[in-house]
C-alpha positions as CSV (number, residue, x, y, z in Angstrom):
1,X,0.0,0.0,0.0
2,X,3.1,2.2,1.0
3,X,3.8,1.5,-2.7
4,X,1.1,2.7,-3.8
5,X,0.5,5.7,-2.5
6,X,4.1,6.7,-3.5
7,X,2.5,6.3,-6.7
8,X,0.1,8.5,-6.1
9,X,2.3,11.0,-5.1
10,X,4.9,11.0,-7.4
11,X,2.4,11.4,-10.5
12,X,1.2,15.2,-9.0
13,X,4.3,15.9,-10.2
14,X,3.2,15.6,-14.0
15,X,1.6,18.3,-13.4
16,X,4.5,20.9,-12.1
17,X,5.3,23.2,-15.2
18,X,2.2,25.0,-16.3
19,X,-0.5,23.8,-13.7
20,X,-3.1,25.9,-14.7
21,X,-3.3,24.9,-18.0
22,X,-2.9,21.4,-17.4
23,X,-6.3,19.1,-17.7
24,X,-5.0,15.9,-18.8
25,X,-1.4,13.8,-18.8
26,X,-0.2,10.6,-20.4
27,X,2.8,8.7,-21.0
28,X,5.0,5.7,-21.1
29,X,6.5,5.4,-18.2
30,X,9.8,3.2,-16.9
31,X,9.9,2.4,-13.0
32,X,13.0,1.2,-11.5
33,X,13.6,0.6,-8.0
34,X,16.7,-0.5,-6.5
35,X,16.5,-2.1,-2.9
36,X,18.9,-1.2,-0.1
37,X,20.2,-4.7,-0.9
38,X,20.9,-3.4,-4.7
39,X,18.5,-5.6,-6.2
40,X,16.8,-3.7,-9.0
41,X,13.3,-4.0,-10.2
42,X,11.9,-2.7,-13.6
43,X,8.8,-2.1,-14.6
44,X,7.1,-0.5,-17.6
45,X,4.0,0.5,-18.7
46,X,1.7,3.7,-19.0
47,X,0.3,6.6,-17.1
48,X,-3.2,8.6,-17.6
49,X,-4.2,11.4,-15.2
50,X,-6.9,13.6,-15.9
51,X,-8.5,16.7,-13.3
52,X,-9.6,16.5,-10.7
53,X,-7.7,12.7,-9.6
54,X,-8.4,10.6,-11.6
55,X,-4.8,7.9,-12.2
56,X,-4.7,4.8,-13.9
57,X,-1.1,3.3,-13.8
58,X,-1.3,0.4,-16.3
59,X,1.5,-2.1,-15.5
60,X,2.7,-4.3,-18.6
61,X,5.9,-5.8,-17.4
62,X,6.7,-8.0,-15.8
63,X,3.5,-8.5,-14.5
64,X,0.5,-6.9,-15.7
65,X,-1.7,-4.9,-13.0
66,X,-4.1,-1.7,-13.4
67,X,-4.1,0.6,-10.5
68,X,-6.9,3.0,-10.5
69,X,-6.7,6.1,-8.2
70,X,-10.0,7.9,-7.9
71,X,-9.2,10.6,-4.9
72,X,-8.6,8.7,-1.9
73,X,-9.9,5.5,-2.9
74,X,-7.4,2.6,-5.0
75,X,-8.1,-0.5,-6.6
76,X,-5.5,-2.7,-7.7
77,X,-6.5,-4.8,-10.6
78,X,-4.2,-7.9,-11.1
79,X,-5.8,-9.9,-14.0
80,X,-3.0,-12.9,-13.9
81,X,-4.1,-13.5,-10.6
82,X,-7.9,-12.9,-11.6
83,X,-8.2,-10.7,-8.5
84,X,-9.0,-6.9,-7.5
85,X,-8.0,-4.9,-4.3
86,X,-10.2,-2.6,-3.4
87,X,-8.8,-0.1,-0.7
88,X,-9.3,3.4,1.1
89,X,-5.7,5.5,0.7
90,X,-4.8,6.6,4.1
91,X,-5.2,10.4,3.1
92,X,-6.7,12.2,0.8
93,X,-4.4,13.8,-1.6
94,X,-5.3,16.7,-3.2
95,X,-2.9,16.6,-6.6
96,X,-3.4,20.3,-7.8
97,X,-2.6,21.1,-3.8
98,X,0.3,19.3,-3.3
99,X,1.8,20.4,-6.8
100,X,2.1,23.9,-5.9
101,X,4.6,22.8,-2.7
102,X,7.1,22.2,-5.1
103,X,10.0,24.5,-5.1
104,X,12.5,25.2,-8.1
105,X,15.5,24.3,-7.7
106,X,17.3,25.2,-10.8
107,X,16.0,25.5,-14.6
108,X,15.3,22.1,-14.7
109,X,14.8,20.9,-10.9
110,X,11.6,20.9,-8.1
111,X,12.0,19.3,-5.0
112,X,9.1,18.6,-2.8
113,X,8.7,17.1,0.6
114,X,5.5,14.9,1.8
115,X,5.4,12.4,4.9
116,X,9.3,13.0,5.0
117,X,10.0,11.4,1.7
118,X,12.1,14.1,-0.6
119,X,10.8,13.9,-4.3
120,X,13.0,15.1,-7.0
121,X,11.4,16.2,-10.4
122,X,13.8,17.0,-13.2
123,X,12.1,18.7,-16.5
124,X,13.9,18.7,-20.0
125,X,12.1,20.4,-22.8
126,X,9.1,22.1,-21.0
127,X,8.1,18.7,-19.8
128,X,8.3,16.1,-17.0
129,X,11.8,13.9,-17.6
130,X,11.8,12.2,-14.5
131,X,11.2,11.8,-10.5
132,X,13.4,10.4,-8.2
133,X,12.8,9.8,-4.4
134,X,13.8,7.1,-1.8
135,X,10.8,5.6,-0.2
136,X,10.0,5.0,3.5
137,X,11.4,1.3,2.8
138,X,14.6,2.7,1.8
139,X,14.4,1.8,-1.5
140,X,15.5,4.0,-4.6
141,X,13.4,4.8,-7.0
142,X,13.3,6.3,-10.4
143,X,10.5,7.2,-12.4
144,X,11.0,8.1,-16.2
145,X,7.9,9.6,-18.6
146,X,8.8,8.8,-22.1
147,X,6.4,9.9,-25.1
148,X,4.4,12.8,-22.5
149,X,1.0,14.0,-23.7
150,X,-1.1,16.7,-22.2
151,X,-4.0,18.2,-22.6
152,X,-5.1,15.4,-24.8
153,X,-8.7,14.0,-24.8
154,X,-8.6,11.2,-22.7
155,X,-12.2,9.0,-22.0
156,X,-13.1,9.4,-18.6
157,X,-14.2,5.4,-18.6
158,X,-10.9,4.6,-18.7
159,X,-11.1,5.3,-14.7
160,X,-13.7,3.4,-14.4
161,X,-13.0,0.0,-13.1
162,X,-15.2,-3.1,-13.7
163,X,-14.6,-6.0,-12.3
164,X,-15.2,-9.8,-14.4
165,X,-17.3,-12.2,-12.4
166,X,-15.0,-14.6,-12.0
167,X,-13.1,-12.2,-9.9
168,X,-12.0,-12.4,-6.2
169,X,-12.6,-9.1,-4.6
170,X,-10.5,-8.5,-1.5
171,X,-11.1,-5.1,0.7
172,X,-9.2,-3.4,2.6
C-alpha cells in the first residue's frame, strides 16, 4: 500500500510546469527501483491522469496490473491472478494542492517534501523527464515519462474499473 501511495504522489508531479493549464497527462512510463540490498526492479508500462484525480497506472511488465486512483480511494486490478484490491488511501491527496509545494531548484529541478519522503522532479524540454525519491522502505526509486501528452482527450471510462465475475474481490 506504502507502494502505492508513493505512486500517487509521485504522479502530482506531471503536473509541475504550467498547472493551470494542465487538464490531462499521459505517458510511457519506466519504473525502476533499487533495494537497499541493490537488487533492481523494472517495470514499464503507461500513465493517464486527468483533473480532478483521476490515475490509472497500467503495468505491462513484468507483470501486468491496473491501478486506479479515484481521490482517496485505489483498486488494484491484477488480471494474472484474476483478483482486485479494493482499498481506502490513508489520506486524501489533493494533486493540484500538493503540486504547488514544489519549489525550483534550478531550470530544470523541483524538490518537494510529503510524509518525510524528498521527491525530486527533473524537466527537459518544458516537460516532465523524471522523479526520483527514496521511499519509506529505503528503497531508490526512479520514475521516467517517455512519449508525454497533455491536454489530450482522454475518455473518462478509462477510470472506471469493472470488475469480471470470475473475480476475487478482497477489501481493505
Amino acid at each position: 500500500m506504502k507502494t502505492l501511495f508513493i505512486l500517487l504522489i509521485c504522479t502530482i508531479y506531471t503536473f509541475a510546469l504550467d498547472f493551470a493549464s494542465i487538464k490531462t497527462f499521459q505517458s510511457k512510463f519506466i519504473q525502476i527501483i533499487v533495494n537497499p540490498s541493490g537488487k533492481i526492479l523494472k517495470y514499464n508500462g503507461d500513465i493517464f491522469i486527468a483533473r480532478p484525480n483521476h490515475i490509472l497506472w497500467k503495468y505491462k511488465t513484468p507483470i501486468v496490473k491496473n491501478v486506479y486512483i479515484n481521490d482517496s480511494f485505489a483498486i488494484i486490478d491484477e488480471p494474472e491472478l484474476e483478483q482486485a484490491i479494493y482499498t481506502k488511501i490513508d489520506q486524501e491527496v489533493n494533486l493540484f494542492d500538493m503540486i504547488n509545494k514544489a519549489k525550483k531548484i534550478d531550470i530544470n529541478h523541483y524538490l518537494t517534501k510529503l510524509n518525510n519522503v524528498q521527491y525530486h522532479i527533473y524537466t527537459k524540454d518544458d516537460k516532465i523527464d523524471y522523479i526520483t525519491y527514496t521511499d519509506t522502505l529505503e528503497n531508490s526509486v526512479k520514475i521516467l515519462f517517455l512519449e508525454s501528452q497533455y491536454n489530450q482527450d482522454i475518455d473518462k471510462n478509462i477510470f472506471v474499473f469493472k470488475a469480471p465475475s470470475d473475480y476475487d474481490i478482497i477489501r481493505k
